[in-house]
C-alpha beads as a LAMMPS data file, in Angstrom:
LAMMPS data file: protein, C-alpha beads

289 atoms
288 bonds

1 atom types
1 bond types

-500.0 500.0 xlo xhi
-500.0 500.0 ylo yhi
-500.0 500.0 zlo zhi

Masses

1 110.0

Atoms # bond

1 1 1 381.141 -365.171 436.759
2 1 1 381.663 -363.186 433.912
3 1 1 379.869 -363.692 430.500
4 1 1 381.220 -366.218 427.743
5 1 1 383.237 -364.611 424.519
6 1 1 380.936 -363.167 421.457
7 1 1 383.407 -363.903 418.830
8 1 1 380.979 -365.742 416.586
9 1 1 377.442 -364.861 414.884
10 1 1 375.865 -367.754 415.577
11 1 1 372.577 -366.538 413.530
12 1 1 374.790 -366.936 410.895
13 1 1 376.480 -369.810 411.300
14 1 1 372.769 -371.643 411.245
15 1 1 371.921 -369.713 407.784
16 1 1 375.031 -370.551 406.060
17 1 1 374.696 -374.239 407.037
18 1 1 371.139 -374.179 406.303
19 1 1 371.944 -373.053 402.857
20 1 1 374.897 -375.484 403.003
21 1 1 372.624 -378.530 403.354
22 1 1 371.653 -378.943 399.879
23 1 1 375.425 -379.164 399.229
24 1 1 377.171 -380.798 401.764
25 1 1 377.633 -384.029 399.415
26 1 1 380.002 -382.184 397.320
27 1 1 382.527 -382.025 400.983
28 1 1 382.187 -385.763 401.113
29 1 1 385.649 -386.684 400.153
30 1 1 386.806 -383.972 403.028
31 1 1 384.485 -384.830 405.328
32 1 1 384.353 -388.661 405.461
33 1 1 388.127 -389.315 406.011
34 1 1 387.841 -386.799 409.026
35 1 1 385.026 -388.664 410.388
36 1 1 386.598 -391.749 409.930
37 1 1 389.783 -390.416 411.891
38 1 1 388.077 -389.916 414.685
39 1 1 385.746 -392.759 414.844
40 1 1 388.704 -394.936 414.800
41 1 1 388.812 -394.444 418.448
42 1 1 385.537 -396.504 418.876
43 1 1 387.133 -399.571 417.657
44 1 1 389.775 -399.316 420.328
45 1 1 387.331 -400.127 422.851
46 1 1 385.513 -402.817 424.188
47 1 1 382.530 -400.810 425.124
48 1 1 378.957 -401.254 423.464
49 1 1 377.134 -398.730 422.927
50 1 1 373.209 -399.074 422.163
51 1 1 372.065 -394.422 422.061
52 1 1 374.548 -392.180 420.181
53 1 1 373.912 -388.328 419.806
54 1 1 375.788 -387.548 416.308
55 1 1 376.383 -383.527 416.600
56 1 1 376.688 -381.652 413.192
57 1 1 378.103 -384.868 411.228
58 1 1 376.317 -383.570 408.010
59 1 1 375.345 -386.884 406.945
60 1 1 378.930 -388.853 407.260
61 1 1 378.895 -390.235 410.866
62 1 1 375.164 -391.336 412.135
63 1 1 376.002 -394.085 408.846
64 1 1 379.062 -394.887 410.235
65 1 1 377.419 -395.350 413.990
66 1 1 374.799 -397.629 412.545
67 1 1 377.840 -399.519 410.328
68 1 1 379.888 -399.760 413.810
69 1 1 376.208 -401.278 415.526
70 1 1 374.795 -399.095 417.297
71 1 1 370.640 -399.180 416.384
72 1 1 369.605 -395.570 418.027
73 1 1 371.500 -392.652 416.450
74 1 1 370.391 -389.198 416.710
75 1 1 371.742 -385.811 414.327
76 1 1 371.694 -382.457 415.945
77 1 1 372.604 -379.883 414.106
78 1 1 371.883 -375.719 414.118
79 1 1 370.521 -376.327 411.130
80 1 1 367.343 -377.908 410.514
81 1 1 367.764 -378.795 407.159
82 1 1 371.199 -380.399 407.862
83 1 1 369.654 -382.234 410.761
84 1 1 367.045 -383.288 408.160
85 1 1 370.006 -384.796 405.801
86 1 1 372.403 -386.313 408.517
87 1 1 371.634 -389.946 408.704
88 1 1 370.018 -389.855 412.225
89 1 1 366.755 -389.244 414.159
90 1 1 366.773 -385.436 413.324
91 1 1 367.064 -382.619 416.041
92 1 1 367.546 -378.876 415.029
93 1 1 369.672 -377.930 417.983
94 1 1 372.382 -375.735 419.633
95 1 1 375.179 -376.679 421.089
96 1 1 375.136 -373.902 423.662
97 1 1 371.846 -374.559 425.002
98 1 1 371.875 -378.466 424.432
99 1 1 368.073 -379.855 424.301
100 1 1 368.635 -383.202 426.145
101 1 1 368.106 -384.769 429.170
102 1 1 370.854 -385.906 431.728
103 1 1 372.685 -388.882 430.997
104 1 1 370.032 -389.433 427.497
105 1 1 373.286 -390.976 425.068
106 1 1 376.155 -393.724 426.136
107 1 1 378.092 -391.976 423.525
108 1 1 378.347 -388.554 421.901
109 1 1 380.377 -387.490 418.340
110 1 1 380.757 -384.055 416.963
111 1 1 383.211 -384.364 414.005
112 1 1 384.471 -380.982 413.226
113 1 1 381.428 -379.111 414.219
114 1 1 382.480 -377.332 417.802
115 1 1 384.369 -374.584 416.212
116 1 1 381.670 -372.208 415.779
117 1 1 380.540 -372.308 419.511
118 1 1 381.371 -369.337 421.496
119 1 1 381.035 -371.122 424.943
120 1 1 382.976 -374.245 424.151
121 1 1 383.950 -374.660 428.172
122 1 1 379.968 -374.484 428.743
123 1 1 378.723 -376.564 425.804
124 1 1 381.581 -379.355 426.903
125 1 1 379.918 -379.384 430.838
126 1 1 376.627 -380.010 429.153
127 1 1 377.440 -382.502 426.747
128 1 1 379.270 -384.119 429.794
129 1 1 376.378 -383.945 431.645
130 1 1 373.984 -385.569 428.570
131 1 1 376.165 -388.968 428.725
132 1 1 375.242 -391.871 430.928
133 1 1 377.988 -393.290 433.823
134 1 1 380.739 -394.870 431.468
135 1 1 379.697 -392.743 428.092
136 1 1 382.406 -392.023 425.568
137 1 1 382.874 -388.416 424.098
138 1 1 384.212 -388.065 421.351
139 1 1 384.795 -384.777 419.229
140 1 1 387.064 -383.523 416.547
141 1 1 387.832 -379.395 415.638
142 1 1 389.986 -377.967 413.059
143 1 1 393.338 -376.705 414.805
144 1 1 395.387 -374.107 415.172
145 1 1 397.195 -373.307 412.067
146 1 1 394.044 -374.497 409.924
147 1 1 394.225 -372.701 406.555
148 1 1 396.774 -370.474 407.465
149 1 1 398.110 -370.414 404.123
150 1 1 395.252 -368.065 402.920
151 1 1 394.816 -366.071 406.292
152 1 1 398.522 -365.056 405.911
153 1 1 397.576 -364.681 401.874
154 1 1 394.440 -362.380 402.512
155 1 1 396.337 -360.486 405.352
156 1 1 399.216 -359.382 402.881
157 1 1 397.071 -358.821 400.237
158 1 1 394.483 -356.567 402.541
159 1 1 397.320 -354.616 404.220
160 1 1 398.747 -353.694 400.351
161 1 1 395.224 -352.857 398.884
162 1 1 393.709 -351.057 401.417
163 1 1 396.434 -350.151 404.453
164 1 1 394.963 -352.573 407.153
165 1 1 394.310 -356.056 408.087
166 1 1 390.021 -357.584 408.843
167 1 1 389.234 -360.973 410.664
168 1 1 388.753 -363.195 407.330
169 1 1 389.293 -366.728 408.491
170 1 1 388.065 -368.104 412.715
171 1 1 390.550 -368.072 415.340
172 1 1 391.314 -371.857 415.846
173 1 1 391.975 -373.782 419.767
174 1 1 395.627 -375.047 420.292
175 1 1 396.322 -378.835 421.333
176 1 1 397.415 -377.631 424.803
177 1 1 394.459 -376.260 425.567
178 1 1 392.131 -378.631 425.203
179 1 1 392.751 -381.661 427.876
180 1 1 392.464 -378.962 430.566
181 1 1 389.002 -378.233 428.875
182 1 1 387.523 -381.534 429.108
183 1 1 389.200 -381.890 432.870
184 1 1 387.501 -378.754 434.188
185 1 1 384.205 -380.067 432.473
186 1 1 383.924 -383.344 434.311
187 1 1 385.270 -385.870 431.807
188 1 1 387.062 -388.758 433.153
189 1 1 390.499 -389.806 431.374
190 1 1 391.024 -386.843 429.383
191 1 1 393.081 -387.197 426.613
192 1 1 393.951 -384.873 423.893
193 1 1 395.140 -385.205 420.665
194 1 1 396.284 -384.244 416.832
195 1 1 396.103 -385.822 413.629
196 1 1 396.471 -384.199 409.840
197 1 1 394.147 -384.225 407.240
198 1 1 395.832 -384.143 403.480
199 1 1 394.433 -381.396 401.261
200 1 1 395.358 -380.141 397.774
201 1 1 393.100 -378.012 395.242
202 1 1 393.598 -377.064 391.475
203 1 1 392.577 -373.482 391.726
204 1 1 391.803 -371.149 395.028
205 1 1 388.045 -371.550 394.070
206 1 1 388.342 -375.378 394.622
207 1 1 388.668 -374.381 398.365
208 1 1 385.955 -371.623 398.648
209 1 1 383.365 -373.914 397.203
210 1 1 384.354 -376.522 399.085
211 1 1 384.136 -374.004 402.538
212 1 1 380.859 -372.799 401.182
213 1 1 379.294 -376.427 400.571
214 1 1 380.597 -377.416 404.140
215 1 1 378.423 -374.084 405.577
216 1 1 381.785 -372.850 406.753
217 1 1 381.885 -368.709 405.345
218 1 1 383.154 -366.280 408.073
219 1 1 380.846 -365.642 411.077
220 1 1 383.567 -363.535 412.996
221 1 1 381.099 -360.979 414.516
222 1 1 384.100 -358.291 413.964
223 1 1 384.059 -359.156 410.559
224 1 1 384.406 -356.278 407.967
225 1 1 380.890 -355.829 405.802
226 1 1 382.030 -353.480 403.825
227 1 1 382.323 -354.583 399.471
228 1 1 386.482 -355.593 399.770
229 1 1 388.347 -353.783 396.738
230 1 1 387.987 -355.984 393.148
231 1 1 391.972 -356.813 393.885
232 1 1 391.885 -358.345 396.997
233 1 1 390.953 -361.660 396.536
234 1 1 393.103 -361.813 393.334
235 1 1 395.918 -361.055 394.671
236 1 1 395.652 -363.159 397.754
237 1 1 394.338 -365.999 396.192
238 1 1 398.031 -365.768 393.682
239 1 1 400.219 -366.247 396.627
240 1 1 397.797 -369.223 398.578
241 1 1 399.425 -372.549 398.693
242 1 1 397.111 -375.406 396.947
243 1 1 398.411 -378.005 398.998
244 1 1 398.530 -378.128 402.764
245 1 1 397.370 -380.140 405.921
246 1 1 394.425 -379.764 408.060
247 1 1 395.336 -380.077 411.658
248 1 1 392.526 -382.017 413.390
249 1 1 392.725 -381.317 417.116
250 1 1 390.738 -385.078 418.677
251 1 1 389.589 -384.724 422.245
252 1 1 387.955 -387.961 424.012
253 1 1 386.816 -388.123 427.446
254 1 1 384.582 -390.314 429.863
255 1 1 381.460 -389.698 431.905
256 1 1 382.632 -390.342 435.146
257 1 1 381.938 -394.052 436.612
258 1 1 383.161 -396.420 439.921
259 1 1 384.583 -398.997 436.932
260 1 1 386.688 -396.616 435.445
261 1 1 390.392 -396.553 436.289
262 1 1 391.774 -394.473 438.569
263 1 1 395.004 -392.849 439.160
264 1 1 397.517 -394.116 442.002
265 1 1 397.371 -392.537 445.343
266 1 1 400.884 -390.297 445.896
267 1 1 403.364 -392.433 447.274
268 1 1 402.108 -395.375 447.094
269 1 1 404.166 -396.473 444.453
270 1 1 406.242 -400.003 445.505
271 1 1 409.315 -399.806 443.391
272 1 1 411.144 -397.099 442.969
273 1 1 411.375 -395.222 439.065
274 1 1 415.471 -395.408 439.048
275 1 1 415.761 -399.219 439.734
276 1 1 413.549 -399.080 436.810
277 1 1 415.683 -396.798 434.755
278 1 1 418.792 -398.675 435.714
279 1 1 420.311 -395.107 437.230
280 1 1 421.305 -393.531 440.649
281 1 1 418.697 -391.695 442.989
282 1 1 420.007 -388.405 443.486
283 1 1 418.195 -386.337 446.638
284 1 1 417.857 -382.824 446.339
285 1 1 417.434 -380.488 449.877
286 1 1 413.521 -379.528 450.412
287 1 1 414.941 -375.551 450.422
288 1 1 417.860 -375.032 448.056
289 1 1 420.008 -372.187 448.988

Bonds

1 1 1 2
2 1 2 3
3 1 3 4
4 1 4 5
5 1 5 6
6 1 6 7
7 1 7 8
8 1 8 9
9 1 9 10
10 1 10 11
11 1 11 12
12 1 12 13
13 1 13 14
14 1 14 15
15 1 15 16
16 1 16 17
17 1 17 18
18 1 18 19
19 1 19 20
20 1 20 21
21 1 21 22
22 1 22 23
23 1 23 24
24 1 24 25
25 1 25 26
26 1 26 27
27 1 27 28
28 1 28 29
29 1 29 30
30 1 30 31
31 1 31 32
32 1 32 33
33 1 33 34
34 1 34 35
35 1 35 36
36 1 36 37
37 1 37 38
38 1 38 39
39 1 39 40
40 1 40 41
41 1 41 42
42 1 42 43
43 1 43 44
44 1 44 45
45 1 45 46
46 1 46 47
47 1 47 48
48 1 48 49
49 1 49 50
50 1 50 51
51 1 51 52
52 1 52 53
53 1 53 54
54 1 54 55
55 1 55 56
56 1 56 57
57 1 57 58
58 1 58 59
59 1 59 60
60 1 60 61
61 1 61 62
62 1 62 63
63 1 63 64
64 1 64 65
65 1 65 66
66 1 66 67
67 1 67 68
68 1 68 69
69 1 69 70
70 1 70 71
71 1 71 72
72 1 72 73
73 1 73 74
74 1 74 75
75 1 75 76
76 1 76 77
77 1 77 78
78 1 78 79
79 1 79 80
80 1 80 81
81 1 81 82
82 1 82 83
83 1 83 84
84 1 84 85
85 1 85 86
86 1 86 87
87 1 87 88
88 1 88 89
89 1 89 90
90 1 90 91
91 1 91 92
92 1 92 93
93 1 93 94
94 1 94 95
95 1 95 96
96 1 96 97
97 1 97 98
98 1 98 99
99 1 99 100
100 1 100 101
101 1 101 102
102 1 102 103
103 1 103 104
104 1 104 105
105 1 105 106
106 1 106 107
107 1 107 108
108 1 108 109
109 1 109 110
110 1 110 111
111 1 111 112
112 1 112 113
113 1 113 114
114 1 114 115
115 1 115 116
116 1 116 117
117 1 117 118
118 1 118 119
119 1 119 120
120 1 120 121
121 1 121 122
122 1 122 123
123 1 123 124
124 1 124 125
125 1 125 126
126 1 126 127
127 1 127 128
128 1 128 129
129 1 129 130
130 1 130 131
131 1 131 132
132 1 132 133
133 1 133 134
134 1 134 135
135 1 135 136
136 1 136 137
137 1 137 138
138 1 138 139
139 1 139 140
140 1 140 141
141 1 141 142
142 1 142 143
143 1 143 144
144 1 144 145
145 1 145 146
146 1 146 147
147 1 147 148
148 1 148 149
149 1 149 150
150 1 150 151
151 1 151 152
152 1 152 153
153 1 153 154
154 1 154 155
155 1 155 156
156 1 156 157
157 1 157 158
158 1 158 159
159 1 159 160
160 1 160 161
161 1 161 162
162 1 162 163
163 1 163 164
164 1 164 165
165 1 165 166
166 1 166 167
167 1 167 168
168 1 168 169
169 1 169 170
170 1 170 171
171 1 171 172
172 1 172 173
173 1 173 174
174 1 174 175
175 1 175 176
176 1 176 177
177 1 177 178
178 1 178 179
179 1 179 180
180 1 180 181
181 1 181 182
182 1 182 183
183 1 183 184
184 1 184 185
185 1 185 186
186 1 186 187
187 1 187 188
188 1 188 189
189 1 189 190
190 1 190 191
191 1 191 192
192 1 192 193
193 1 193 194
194 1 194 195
195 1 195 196
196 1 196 197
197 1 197 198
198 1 198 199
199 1 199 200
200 1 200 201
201 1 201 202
202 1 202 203
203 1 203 204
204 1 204 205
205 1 205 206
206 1 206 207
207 1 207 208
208 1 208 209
209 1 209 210
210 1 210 211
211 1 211 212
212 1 212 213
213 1 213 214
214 1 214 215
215 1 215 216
216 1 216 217
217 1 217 218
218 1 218 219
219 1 219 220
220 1 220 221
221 1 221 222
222 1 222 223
223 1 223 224
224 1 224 225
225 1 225 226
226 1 226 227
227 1 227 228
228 1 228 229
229 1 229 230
230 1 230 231
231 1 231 232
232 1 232 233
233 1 233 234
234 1 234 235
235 1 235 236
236 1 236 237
237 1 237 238
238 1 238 239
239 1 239 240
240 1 240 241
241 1 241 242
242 1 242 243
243 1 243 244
244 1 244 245
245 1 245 246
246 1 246 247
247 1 247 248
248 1 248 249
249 1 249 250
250 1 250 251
251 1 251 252
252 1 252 253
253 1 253 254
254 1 254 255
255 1 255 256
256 1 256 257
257 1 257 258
258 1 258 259
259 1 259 260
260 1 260 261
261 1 261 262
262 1 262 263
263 1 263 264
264 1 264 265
265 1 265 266
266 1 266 267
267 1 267 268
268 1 268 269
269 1 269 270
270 1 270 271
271 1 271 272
272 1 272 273
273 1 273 274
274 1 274 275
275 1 275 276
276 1 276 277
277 1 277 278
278 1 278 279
279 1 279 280
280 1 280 281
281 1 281 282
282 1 282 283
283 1 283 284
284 1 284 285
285 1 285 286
286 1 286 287
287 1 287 288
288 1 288 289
């Protein structure tokens, strides 16, 4: 087996969202519709669920559990001061090394807070493995293409100033990608998908105080620490776009249960798909020349 990526400093993901805690109100407006996007899914079920596990919601989705009925939310987060301020019985967690028991929560909820985990493939076996028979998963993660509009800004502006291009902004999962994830960890009825999140700013700065309330600042292990040259950000921050959509990749999967539907044996379909379609069967030879 060979070792997961080390694309992120996870050290300092916790301290910037430790930091971040004392200002994560201010990302409200951001954070709250995203939330809600996802946790629209819930009320397309008829399941009940009674022990939620809310993971990194920064105090927008453990309310919106309890709102939806649910009586036993808890908040994991990296941070223990954001776990402090998230709504739910606190936990200061990771999500790589996941501190509960099997099958503890009938339903788990990360709203935009897997990006930063290097092993997502691992942390999505054991959150798979933390729901009960017939839990719901249910997780959120910007996408790729998510502020591309100042990547490709700081790029052009990083390659004029000083001749070459540093990792500014996270590399982000594709939609594609992310169904297979959930099947290889266990998750019955897969399904992945992508919604947009309308933002706009008045000034660049709008959207780096916004990234720094939200505990979001660069992490990239390969990132460049040296002081950037007093034009950079200038310059890139002339050409960024002020208004732009946030792709929200939405991933929900099942703990696996004897209830749950299951898919039809090969051939033993009944009917036939072109009576259906209304068209002609045409029969192709098993080796073509």
């Amino acid at each position: 087996m060979t070792a997961p990526p080390d694309i992120f400093d996870r050290r300092l993901v916790a301290l910037r969202r430790e930091r971040a805690a004392t200002r994560v109100r201010e990302v409200e407006a951001i954070l709250a519709p995203a939330a809600e996007l996802l946790l629209d899914r819930l009320d397309d079920t008829t399941r009940r669920f009674s022990r939620a596990l809310d993971l990194g919601g920064r105090g927008v989705v453990a309310p919106r559990l309890r709102a939806r009925g649910i009586p036993f939310v808890v908040s994991m987060d990296l941070a223990p001061r954001m776990a402090a301020g998230a709504g739910g019985l606190p936990v200061a967690g990771d999500e790589e090394w996941l501190p509960f028991g099997e099958g503890a929560f009938d339903l788990i909820v990360a709203s935009l807070s897997l990006h930063w985990v290097n092993d997502l493939p691992g942390a999505l076996i054991q959150l798979r493995r933390s729901l009960a028979p017939d839990g719901l998963f249910l997780a959120s993660l910007p996408g790729f293409g998510t502020l591309q509009g100042l990547r490709e800004s700081l790029a052009a502006a990083e390659s004029e100033t000083r001749g070459g291009v540093s990792p500014r902004i996270s590399p982000f999962p594709e939609l594609r990608d992310l169904a297979g994830l959930l099947q290889r960890a266990g998750f019955a009825l897969p399904v992945a998908d992508q919604d947009r999140l309308p933002l706009a700013y008045r000034s660049p700065m709008g959207l780096v105080a916004d990234l720094r309330a939200a505990g979001e600042g660069n992490a990239i292990r390969a990132r460049d620490l040296a002081t950037p040259p007093r034009a950079l950000f200038p310059r890139a921050f002339a050409a960024m776009p002020l208004a732009f959509d946030l792709p929200v990749l939405v991933m929900t999967g099942w703990a696996p249960h004897e209830s749950q539907q299951k898919p039809a044996r090969p051939g033993s379909a009944d009917a036939r798909l072109a009576d259906a379609l209304g068209t002609r069967e045409v029969r192709l030879p098993r080796h073509p020349p």
